[in-house]
Biopython code that builds the backbone (N, CA, C, O; Angstrom):
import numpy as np
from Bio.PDB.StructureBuilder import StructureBuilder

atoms = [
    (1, "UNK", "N", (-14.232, 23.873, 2.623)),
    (1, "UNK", "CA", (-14.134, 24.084, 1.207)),
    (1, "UNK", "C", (-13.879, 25.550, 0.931)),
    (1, "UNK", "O", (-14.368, 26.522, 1.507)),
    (2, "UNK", "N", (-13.108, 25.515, 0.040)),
    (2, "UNK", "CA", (-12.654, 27.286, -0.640)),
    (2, "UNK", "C", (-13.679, 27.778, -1.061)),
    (2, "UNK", "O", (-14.763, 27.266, -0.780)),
    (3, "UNK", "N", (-13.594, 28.778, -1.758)),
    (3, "UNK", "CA", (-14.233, 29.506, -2.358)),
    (3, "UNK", "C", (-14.574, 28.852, -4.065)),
    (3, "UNK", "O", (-13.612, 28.518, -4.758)),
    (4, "UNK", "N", (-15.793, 28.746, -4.526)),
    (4, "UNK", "CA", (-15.424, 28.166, -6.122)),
    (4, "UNK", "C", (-14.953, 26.744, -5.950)),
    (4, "UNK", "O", (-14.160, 26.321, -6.790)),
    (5, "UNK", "N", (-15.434, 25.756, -4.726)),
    (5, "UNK", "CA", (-14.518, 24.939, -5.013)),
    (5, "UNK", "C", (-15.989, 23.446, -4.745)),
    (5, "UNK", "O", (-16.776, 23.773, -3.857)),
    (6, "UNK", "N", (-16.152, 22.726, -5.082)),
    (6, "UNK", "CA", (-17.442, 21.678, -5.233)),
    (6, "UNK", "C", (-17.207, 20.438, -4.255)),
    (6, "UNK", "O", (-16.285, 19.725, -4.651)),
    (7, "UNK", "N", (-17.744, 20.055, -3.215)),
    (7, "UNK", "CA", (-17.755, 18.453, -2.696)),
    (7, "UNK", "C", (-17.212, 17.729, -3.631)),
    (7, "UNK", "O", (-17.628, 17.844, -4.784)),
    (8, "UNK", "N", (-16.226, 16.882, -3.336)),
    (8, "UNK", "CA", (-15.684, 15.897, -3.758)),
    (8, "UNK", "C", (-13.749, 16.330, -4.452)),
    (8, "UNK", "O", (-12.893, 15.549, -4.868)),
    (9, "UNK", "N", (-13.703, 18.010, -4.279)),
    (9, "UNK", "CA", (-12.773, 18.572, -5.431)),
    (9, "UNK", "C", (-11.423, 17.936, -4.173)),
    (9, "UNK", "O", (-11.618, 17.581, -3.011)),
    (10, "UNK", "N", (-10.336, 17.972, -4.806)),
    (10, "UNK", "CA", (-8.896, 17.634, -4.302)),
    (10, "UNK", "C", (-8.776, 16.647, -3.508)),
    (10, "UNK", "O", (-7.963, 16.550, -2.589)),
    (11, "UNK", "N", (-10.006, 15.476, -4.005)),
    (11, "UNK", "CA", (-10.092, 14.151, -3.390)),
    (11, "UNK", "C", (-9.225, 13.541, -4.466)),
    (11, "UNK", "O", (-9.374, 13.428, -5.682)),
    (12, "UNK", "N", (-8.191, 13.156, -3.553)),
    (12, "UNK", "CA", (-6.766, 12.079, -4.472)),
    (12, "UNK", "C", (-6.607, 10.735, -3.857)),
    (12, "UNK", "O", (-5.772, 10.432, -3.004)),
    (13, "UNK", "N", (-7.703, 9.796, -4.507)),
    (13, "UNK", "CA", (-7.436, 8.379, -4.230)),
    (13, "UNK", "C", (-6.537, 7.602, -5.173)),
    (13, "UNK", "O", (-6.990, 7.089, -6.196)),
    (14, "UNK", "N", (-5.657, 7.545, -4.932)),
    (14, "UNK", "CA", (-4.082, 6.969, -6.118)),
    (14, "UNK", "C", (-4.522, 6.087, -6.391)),
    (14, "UNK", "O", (-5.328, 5.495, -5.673)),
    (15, "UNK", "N", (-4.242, 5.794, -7.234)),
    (15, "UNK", "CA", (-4.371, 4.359, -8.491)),
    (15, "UNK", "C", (-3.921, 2.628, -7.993)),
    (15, "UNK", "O", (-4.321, 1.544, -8.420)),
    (16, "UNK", "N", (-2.919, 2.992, -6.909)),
    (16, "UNK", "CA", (-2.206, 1.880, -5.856)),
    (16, "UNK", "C", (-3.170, 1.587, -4.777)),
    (16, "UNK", "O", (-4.296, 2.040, -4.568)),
    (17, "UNK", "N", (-2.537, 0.818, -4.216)),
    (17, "UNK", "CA", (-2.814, 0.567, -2.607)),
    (17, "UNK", "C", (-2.456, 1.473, -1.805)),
    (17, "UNK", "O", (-1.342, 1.992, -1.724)),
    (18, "UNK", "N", (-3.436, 1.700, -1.158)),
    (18, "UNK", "CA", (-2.827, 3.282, 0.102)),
    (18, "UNK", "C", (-4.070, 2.444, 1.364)),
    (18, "UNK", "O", (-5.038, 1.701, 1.208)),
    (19, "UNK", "N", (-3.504, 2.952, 2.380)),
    (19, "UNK", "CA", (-3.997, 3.271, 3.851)),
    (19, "UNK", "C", (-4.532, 4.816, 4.112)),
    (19, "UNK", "O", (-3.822, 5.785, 4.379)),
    (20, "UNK", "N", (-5.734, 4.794, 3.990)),
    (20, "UNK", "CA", (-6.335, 5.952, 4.612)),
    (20, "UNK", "C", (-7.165, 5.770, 6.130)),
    (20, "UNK", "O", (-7.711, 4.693, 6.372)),
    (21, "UNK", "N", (-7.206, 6.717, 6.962)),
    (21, "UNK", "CA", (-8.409, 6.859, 7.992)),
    (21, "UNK", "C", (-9.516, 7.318, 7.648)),
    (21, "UNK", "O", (-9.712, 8.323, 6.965)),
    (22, "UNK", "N", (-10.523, 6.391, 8.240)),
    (22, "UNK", "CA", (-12.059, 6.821, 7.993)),
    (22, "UNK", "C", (-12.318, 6.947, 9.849)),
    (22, "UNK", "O", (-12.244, 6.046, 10.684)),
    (23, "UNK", "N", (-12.550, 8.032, 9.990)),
    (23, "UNK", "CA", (-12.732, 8.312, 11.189)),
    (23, "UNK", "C", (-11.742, 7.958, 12.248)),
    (23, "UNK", "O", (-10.961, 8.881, 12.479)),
    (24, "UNK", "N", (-11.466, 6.337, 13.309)),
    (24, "UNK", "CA", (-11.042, 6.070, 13.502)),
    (24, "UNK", "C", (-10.773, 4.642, 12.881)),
    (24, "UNK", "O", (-10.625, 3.591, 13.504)),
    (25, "UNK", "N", (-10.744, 4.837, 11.530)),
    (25, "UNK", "CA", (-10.358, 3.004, 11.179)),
    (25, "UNK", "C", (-9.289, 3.400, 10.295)),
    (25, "UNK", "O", (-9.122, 4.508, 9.785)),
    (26, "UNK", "N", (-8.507, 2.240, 10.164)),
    (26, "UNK", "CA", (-8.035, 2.556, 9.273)),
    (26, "UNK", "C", (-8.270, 1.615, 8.271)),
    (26, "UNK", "O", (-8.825, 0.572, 8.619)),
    (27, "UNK", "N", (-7.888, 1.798, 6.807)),
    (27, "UNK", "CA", (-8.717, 1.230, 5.763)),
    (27, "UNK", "C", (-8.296, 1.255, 4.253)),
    (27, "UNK", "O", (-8.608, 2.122, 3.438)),
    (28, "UNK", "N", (-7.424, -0.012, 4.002)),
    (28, "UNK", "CA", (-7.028, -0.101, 2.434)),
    (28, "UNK", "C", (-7.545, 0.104, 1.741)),
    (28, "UNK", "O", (-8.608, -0.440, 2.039)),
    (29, "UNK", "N", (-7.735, 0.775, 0.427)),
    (29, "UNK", "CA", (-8.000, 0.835, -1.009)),
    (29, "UNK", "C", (-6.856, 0.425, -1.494)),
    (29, "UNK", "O", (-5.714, 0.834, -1.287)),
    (30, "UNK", "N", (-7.363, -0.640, -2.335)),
    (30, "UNK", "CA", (-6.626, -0.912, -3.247)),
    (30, "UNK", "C", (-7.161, -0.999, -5.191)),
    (30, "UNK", "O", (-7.944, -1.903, -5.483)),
    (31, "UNK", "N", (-6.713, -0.110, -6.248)),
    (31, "UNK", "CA", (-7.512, 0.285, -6.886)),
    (31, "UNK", "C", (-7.357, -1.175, -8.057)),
    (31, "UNK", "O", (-6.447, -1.819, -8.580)),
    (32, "UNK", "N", (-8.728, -1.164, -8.038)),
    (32, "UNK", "CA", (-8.968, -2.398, -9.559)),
    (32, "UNK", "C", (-9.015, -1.906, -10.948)),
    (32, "UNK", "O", (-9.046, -2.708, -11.882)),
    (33, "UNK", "N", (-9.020, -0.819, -11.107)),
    (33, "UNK", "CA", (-9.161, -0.348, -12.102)),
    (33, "UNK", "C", (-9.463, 1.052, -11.798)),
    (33, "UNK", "O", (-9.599, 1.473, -10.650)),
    (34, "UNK", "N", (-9.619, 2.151, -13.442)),
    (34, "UNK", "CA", (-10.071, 3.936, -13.030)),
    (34, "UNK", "C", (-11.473, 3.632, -12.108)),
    (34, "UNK", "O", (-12.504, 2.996, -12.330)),
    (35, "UNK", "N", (-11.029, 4.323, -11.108)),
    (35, "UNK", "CA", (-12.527, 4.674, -10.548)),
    (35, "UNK", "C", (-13.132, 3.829, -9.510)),
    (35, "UNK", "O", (-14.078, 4.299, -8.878)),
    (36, "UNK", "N", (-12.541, 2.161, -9.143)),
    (36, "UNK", "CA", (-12.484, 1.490, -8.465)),
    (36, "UNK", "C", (-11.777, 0.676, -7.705)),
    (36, "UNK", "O", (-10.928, -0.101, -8.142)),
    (37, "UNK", "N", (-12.132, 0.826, -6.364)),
    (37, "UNK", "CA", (-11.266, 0.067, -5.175)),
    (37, "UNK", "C", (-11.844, -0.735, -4.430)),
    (37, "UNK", "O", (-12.989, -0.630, -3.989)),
    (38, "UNK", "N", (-11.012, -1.660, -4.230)),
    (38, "UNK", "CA", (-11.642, -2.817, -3.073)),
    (38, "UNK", "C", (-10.819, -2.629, -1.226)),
    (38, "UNK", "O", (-9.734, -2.892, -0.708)),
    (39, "UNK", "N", (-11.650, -2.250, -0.958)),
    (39, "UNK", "CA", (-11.937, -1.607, 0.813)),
    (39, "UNK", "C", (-11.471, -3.092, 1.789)),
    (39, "UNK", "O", (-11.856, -4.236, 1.544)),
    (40, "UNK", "N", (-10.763, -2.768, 2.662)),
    (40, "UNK", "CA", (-10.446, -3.753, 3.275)),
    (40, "UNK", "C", (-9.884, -2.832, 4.880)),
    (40, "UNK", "O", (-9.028, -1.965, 5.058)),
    (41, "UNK", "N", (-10.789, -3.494, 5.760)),
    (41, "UNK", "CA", (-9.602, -3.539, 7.243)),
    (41, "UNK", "C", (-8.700, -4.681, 7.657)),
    (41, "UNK", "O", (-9.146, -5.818, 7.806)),
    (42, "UNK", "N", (-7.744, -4.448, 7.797)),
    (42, "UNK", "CA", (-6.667, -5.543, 7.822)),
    (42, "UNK", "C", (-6.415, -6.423, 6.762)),
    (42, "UNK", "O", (-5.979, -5.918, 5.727)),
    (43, "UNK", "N", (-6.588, -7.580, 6.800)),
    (43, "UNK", "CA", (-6.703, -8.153, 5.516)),
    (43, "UNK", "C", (-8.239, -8.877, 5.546)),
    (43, "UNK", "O", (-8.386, -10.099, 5.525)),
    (44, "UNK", "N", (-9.077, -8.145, 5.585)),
    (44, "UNK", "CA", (-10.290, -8.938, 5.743)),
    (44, "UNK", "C", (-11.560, -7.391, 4.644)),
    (44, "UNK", "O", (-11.856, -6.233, 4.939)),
    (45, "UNK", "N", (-11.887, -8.226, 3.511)),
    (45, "UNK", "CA", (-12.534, -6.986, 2.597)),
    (45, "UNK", "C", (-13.397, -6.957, 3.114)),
    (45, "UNK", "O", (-13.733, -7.944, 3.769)),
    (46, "UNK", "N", (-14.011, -6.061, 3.085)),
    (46, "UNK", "CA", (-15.655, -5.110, 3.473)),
    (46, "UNK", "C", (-16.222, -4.485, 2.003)),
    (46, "UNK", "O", (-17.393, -4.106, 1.989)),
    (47, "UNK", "N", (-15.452, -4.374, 0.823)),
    (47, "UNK", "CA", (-16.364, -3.751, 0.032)),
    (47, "UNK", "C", (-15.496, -3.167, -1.096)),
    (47, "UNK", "O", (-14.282, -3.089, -1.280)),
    (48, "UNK", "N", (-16.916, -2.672, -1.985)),
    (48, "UNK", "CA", (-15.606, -2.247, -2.996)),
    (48, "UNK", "C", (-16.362, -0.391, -3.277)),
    (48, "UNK", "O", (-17.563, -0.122, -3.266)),
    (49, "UNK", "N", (-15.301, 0.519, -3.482)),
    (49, "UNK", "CA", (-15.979, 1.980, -3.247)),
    (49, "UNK", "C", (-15.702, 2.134, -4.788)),
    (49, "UNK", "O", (-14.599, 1.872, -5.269)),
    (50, "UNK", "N", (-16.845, 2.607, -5.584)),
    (50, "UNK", "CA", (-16.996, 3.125, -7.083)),
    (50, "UNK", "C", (-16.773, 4.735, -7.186)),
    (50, "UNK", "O", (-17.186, 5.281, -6.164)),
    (51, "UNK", "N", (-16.316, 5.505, -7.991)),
    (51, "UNK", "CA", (-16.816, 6.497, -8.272)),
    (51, "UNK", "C", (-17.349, 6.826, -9.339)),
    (51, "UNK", "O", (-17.007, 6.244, -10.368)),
    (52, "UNK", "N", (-18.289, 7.808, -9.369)),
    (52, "UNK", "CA", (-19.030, 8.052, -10.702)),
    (52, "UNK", "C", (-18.853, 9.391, -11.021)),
    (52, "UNK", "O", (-18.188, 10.178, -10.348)),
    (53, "UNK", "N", (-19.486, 9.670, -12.119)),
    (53, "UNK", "CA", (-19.246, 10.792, -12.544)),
    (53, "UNK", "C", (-20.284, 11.719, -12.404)),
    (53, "UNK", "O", (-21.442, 11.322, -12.279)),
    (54, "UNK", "N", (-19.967, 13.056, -12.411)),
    (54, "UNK", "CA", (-21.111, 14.156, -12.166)),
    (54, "UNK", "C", (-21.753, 14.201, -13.421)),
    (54, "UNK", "O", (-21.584, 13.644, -14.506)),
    (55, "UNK", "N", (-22.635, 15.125, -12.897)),
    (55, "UNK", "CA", (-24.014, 15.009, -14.000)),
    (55, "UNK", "C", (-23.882, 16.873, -14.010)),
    (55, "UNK", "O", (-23.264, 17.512, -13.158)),
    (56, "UNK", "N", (-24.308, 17.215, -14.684)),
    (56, "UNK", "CA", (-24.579, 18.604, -14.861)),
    (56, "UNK", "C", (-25.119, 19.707, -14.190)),
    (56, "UNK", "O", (-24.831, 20.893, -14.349)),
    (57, "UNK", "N", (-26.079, 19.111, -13.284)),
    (57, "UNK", "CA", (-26.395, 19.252, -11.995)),
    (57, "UNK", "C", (-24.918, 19.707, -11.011)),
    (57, "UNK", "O", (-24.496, 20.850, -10.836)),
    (58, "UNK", "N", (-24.337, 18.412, -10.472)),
    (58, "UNK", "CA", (-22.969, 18.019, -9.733)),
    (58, "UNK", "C", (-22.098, 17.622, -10.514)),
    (58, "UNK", "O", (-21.717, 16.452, -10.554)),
    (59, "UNK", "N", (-21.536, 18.820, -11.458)),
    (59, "UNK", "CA", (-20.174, 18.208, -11.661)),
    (59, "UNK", "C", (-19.105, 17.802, -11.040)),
    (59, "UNK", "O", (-18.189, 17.210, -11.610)),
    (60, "UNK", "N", (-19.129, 18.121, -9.652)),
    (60, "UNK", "CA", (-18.100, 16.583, -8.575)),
    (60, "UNK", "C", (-18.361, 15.041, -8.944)),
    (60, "UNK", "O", (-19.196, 14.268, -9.413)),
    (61, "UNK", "N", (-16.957, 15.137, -8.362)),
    (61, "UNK", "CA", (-17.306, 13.501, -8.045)),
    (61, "UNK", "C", (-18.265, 12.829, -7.123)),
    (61, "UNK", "O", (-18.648, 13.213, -6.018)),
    (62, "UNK", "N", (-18.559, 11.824, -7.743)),
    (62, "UNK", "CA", (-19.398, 10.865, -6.551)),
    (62, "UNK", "C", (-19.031, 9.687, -6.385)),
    (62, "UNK", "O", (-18.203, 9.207, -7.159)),
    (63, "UNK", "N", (-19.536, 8.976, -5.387)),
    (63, "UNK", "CA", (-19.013, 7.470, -5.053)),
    (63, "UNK", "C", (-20.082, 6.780, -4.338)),
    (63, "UNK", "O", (-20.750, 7.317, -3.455)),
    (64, "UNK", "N", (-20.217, 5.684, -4.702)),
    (64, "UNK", "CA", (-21.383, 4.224, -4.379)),
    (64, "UNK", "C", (-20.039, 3.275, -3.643)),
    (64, "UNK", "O", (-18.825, 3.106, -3.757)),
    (65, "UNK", "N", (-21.188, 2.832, -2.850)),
    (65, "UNK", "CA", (-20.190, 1.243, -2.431)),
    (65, "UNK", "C", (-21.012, 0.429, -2.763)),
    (65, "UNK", "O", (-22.158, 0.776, -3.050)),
    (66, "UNK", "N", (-20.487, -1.228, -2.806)),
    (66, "UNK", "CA", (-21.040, -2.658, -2.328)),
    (66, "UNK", "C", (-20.664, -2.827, -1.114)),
    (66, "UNK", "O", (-19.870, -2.104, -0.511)),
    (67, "UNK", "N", (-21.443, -4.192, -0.521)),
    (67, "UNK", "CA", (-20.734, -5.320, -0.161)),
    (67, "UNK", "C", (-20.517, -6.226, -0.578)),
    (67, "UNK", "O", (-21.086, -6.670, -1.575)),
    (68, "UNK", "N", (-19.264, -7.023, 0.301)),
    (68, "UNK", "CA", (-19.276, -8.788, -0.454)),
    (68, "UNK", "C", (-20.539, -9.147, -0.883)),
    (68, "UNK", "O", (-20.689, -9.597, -2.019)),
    (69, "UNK", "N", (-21.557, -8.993, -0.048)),
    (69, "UNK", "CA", (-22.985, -9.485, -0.022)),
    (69, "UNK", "C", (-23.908, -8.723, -1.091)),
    (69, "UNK", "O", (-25.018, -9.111, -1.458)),
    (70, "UNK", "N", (-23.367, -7.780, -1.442)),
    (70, "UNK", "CA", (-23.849, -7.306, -2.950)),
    (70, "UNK", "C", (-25.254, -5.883, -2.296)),
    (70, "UNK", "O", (-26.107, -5.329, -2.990)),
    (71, "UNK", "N", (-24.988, -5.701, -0.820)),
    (71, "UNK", "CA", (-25.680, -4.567, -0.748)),
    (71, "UNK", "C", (-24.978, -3.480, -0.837)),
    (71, "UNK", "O", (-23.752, -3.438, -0.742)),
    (72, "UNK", "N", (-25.932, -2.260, -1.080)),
    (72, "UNK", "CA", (-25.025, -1.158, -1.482)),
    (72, "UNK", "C", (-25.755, 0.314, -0.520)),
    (72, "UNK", "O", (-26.699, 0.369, 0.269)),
    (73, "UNK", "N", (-24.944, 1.212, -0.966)),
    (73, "UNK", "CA", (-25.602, 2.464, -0.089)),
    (73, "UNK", "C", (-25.844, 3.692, -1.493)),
    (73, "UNK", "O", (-25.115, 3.694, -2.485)),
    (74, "UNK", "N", (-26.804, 4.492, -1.322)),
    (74, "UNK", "CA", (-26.713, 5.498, -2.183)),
    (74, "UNK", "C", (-25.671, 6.025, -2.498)),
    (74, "UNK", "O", (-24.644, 5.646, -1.934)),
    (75, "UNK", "N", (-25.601, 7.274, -3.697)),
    (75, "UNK", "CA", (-24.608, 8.040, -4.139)),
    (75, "UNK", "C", (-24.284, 9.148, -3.290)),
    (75, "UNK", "O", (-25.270, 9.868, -3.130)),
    (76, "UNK", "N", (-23.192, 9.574, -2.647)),
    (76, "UNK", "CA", (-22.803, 10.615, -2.381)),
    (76, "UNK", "C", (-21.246, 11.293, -2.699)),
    (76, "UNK", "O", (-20.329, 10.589, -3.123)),
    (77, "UNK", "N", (-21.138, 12.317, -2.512)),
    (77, "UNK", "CA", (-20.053, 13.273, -2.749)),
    (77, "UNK", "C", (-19.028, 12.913, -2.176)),
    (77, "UNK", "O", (-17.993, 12.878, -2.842)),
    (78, "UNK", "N", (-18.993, 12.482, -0.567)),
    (78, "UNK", "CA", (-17.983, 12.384, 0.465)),
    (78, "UNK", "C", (-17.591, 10.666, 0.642)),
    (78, "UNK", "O", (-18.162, 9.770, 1.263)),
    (79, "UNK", "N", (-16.206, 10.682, -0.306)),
    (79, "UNK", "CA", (-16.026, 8.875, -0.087)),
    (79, "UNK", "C", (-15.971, 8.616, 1.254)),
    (79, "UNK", "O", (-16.596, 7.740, 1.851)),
    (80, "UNK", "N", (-15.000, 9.614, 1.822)),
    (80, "UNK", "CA", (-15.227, 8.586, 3.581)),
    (80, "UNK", "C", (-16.472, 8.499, 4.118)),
    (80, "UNK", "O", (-16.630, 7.807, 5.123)),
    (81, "UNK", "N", (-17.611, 9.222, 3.504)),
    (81, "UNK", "CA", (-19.158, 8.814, 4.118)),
    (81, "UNK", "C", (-19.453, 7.459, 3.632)),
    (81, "UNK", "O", (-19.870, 6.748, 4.546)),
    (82, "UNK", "N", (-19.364, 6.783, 2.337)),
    (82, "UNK", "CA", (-19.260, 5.503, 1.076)),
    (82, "UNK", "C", (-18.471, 4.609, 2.234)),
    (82, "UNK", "O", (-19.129, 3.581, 2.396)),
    (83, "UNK", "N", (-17.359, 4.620, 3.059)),
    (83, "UNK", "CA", (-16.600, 3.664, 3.064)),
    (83, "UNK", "C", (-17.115, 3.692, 4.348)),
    (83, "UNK", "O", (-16.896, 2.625, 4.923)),
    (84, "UNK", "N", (-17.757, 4.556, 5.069)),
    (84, "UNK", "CA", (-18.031, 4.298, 6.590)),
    (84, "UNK", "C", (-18.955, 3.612, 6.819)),
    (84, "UNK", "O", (-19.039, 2.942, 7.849)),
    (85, "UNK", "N", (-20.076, 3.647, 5.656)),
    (85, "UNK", "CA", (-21.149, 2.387, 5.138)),
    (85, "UNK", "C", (-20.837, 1.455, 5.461)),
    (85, "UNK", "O", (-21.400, 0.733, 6.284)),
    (86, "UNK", "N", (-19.468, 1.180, 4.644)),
    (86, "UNK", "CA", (-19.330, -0.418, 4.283)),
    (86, "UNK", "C", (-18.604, -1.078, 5.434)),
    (86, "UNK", "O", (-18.369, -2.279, 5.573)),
    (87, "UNK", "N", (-18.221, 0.166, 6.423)),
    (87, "UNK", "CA", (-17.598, 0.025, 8.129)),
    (87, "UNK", "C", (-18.730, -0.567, 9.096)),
    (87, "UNK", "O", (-18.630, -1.551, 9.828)),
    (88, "UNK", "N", (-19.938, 0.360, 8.900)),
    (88, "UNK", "CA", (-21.076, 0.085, 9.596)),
    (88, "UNK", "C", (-21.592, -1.581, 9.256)),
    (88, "UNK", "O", (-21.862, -2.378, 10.154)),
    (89, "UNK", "N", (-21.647, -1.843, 8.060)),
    (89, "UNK", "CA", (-22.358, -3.127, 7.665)),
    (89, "UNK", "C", (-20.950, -4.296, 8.231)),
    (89, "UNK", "O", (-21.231, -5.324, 8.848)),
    (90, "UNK", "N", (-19.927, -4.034, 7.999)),
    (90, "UNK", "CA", (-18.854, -4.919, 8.443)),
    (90, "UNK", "C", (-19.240, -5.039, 10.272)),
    (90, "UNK", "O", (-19.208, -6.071, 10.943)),
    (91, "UNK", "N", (-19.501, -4.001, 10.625)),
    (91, "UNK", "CA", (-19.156, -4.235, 12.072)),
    (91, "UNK", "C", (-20.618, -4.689, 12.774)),
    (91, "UNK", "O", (-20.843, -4.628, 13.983)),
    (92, "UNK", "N", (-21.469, -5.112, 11.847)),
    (92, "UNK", "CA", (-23.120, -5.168, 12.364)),
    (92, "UNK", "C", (-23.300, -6.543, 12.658)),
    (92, "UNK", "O", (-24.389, -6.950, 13.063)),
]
sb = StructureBuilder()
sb.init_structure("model")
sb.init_model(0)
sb.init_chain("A")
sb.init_seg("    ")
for serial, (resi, resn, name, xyz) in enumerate(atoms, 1):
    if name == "N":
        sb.init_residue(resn, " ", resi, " ")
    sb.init_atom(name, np.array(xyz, "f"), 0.0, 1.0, " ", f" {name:<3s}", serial, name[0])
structure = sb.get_structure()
């Protein structure tokens, strides 16, 4: 991170379907709406990644996941930490 610059800043998750890497996976978002995507490896979903908004405290962004199964992981700053969750619970 730069100088002046907050967790979560020049995170660009497009509004479409994109392929990103989470570590070594790779891993669709595809967005349902502002602020939400449904997470998928291959064609098989694992989850859906939210973002929320900062609080005054953290004006960054933040992001929550589900699962299909409706469990979730706390809030944090770093989506690929959110989606590696929903990697871990997929692969358990």
């Amino acid at each position: 991170m730069g100088e002046g610059e907050q967790p979560g800043d020049g995170v660009d998750l497009a509004q479409q379907s994109q392929i990103r890497a989470v570590g070594d996976v790779e891993v669709t978002l595809l967005s349902t709406g502002e602020g939400r995507w449904e997470v998928a490896t291959g064609s098989t979903p694992i989850g859906r990644l939210m973002e929320l908004p900062g609080s005054l405290d953290e004006p960054w962004r933040h992001f929550t996941v589900r699962t299909p199964a409706g469990d979730g992981e706390g809030v944090t700053d770093d989506w690929r930490a959110a989606v590696g969750y929903l990697l871990r619970v997929a692969n358990s």
